[in-house]
C-alpha positions as CSV (number, residue, x, y, z in Angstrom):
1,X,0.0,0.0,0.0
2,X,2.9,2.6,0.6
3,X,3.9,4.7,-2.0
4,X,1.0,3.4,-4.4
5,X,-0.3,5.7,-6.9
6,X,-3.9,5.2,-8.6
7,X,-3.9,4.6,-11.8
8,X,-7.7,5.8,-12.2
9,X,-8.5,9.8,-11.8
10,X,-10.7,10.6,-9.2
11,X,-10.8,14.3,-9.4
12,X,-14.6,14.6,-9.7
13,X,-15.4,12.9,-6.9
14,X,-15.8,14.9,-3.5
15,X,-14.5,13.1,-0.3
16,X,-16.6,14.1,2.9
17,X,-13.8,13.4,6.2
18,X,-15.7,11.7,8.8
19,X,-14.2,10.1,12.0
20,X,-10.6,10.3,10.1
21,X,-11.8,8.5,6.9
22,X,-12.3,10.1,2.9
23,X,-15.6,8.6,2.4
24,X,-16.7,9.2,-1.4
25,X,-19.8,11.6,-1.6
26,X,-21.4,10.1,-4.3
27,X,-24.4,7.8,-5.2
28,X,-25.1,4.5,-6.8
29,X,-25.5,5.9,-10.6
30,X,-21.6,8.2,-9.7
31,X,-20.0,5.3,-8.6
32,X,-21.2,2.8,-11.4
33,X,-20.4,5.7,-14.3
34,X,-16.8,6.0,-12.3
35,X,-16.0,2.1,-12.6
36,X,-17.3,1.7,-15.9
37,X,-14.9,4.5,-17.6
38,X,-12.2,3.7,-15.6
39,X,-12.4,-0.4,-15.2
40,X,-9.0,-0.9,-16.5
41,X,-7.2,1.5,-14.8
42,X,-8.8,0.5,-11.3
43,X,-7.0,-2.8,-11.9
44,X,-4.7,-4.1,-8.8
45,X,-6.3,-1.5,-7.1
46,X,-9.5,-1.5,-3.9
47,X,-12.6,0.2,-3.1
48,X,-13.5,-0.2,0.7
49,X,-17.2,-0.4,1.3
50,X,-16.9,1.6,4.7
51,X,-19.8,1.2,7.3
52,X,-20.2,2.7,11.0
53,X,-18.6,0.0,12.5
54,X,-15.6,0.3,10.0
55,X,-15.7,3.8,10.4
56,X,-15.4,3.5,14.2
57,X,-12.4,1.2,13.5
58,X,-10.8,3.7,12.0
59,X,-10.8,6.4,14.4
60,X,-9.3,4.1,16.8
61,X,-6.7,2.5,14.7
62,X,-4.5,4.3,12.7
63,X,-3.4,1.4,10.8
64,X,-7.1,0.5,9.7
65,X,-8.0,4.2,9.1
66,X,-4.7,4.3,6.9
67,X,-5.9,1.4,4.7
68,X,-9.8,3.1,4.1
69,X,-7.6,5.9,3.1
70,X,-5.4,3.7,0.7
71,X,-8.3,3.0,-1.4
72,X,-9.1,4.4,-4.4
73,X,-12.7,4.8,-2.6
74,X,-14.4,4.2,0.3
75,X,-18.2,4.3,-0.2
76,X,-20.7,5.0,1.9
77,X,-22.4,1.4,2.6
78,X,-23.7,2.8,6.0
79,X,-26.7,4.9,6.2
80,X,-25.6,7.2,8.8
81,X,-22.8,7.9,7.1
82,X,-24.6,9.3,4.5
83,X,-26.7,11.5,6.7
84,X,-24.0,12.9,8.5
85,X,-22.3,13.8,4.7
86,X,-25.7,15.2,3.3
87,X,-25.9,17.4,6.7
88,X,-22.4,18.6,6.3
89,X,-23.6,19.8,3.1
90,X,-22.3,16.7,0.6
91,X,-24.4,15.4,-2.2
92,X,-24.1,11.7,-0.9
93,X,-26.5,8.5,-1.1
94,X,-25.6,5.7,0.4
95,X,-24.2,3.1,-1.5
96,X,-24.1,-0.6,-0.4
97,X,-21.7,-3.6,-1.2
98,X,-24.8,-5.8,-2.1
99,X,-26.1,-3.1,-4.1
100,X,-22.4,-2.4,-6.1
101,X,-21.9,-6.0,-6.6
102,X,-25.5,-6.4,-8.1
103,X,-25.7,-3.7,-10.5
104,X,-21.8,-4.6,-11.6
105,X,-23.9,-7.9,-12.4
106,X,-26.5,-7.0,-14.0
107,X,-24.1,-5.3,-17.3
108,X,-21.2,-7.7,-16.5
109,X,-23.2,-10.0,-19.3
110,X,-23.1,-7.3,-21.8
111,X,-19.6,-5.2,-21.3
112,X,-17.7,-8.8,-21.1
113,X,-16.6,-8.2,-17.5
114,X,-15.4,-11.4,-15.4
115,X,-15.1,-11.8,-11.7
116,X,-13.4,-13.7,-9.1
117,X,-14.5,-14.4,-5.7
118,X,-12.7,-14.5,-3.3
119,X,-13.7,-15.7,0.6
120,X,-16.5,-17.6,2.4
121,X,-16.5,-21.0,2.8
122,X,-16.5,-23.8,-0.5
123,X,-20.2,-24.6,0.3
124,X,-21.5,-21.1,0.1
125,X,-19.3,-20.6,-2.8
126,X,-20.9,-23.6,-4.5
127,X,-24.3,-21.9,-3.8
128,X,-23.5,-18.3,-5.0
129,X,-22.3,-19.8,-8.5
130,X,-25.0,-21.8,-8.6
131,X,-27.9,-18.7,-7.9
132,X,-25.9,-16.3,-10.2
133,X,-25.6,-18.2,-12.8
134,X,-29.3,-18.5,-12.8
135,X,-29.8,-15.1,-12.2
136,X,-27.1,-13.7,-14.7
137,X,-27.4,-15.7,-17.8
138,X,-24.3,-15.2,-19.6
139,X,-22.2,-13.9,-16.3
140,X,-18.3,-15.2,-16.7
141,X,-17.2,-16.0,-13.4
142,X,-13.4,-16.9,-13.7
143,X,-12.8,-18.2,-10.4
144,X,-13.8,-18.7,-6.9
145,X,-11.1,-19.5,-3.9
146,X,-12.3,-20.3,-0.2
147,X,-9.2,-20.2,1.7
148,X,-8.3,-21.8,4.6
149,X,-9.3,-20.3,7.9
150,X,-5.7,-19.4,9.5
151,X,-3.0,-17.2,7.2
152,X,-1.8,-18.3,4.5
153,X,1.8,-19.2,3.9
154,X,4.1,-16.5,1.3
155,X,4.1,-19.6,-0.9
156,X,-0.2,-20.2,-0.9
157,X,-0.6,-16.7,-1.0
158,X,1.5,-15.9,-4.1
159,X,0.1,-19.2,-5.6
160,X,-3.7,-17.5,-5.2
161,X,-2.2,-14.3,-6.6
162,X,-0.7,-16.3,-9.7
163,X,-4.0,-17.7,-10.3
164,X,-6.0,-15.1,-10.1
165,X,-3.7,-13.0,-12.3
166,X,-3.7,-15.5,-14.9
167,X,-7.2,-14.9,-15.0
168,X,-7.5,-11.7,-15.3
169,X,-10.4,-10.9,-13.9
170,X,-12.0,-7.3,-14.2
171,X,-14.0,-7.6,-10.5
172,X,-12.6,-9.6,-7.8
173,X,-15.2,-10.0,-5.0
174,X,-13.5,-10.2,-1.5
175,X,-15.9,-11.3,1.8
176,X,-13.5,-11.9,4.1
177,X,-15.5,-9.7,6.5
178,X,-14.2,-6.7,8.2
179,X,-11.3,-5.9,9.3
180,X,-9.9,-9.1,7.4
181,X,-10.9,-7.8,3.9
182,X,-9.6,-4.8,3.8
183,X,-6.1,-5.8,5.0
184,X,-6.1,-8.9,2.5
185,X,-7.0,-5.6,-0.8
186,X,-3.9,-3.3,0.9
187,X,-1.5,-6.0,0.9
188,X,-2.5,-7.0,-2.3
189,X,-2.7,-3.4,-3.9
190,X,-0.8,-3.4,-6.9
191,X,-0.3,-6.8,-6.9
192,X,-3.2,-8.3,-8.6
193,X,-5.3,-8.2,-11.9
194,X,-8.9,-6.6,-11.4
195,X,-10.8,-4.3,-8.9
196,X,-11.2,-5.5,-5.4
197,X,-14.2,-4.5,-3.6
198,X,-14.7,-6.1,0.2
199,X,-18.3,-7.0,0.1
200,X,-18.8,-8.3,3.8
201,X,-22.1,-10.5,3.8
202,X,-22.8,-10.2,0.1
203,X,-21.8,-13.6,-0.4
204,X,-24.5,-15.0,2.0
205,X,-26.6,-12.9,0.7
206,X,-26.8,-13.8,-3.5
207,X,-26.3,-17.4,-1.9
208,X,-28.9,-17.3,-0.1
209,X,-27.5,-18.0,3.3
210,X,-29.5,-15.0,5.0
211,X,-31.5,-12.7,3.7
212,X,-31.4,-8.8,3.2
213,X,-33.6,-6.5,5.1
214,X,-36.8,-5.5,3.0
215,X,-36.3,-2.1,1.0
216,X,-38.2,-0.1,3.6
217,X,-35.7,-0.5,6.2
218,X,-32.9,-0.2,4.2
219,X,-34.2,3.2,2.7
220,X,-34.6,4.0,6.7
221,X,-31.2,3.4,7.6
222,X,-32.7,0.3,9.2
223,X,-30.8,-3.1,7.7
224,X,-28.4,-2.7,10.8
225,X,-31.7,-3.5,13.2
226,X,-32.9,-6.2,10.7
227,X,-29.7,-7.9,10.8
228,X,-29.4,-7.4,14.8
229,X,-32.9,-9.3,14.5
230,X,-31.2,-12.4,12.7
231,X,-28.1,-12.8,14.8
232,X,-28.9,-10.6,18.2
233,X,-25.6,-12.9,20.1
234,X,-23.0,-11.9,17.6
235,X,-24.1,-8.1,16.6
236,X,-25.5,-6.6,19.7
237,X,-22.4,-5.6,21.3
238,X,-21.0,-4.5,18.3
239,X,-24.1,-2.1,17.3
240,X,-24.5,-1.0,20.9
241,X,-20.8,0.2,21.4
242,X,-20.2,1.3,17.7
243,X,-23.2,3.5,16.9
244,X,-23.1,4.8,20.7
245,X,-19.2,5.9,19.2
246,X,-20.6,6.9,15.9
247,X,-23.6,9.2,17.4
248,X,-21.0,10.9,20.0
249,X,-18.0,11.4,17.7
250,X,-19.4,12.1,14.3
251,X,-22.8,13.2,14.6
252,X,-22.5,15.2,18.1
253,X,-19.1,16.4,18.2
254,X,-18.6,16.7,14.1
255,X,-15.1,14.8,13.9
């Protein structure tokens, strides 16, 4: 990640600085025209899809924050973060992993774009080929790689790396989960052929594993309560001491 320079121009796209982080004030039909034009140039680079909980990372570790920054965007995937960028007078819209990785899909057919995904486990891998396929007639998926749940050795990571590259792949899909995902695109800035974007859930979502919260609450700045609701033992101590952060920091105190 140090020293890397982006290949792609960003100089029409506004950054709104919240909590430490450039957050990209765009929306959906911005960030889709930006990787479009620019697909080839974005390759070996990353787009972090940042969040509150990310967000909150970042303010308290400098070495997180640094690799939000190292992207060549970090969208606004969280609702409040797109409130507090609207309020501090940005034209933002929040613009989710899900939602990226589906309308990417839904073209891919027609502009020839391939992808590569890379995370989960080989079962829900299995699955998401399976329901895009179906979904995406046509889609050219050029690989998928579940790796092993410990690090990987120099020599099985720069196997992966030669595989993917002799792919060449335009989109490579990484749901590692946060913090894991964005360290594995920074260490691999530069390194790689195609556009990594860390998608979190988005995996378990197209396959099918859980399900997204209805439109409603995700236009309410809700889908954080609905997926409290579907696993209350792993999220509710996250939401409760993140968005207590989030509110005090960013949206009382403006940092």
């Amino acid at each position: 990640m140090d020293g890397y320079k982006h290949k792609a121009d960003t100089g029409d796209i506004k950054t709104v600085n919240i909590l430490g982080v450039n957050i990209a004030a765009l929306d959906m039909n911005h960030l889709m025209r930006f990787t479009c034009d620019n697909i080839k140039a974005l390759s070996g680079d990353y787009i972090c899809v940042s969040n509150v909980h990310t967000t909150v990372m970042s303010y308290e570790d400098e070495a997180y924050r640094n690799i939000q920054n190292g992207a060549v965007l970090a969208i606004p995937d969280g609702g409040p973060l797109s409130s507090v960028g609207r309020k501090r007078g940005y034209e933002i819209s929040r613009t989710t992993g899900p939602g990226f990785m589906e309308e990417v899909l839904k073209i891919s057919a027609a502009h020839g774009y391939s992808h590569y995904f890379y995370g989960s486990t080989g079962d829900t891998l299995d699955k998401l080929r399976a329901a895009l396929e179906k979904k995406y007639p046509g889609l050219n998926i050029a690989g998928m790689y579940s790796p092993p749940f410990r690090p990987l050795s120099a020599e099985e990571d720069a196997a992966i790396v030669n595989k993917i590259n002799s792919l060449s792949p335009d989109f490579i899909w990484v749901g590692l989960g946060a913090p894991k995902q964005e360290m594995w695109m920074a260490e691999h800035q530069g390194k790689v052929s195609g556009l990594m974007t860390g998608v979190g859930a988005a995996f378990d979502f197209f396959a099918g594993n859980i399900k997204r919260a209805p439109l409603w609450m995700q236009k309410a700045n809700l889908e954080w309560l609905y997926r409290l609701m579907q696993d209350p033992g792993r999220l509710f101590k996250r939401y409760l001491v993140t968005n207590t952060k989030f509110i005090i920091n960013a949206v009382i105190l403006g940092k």
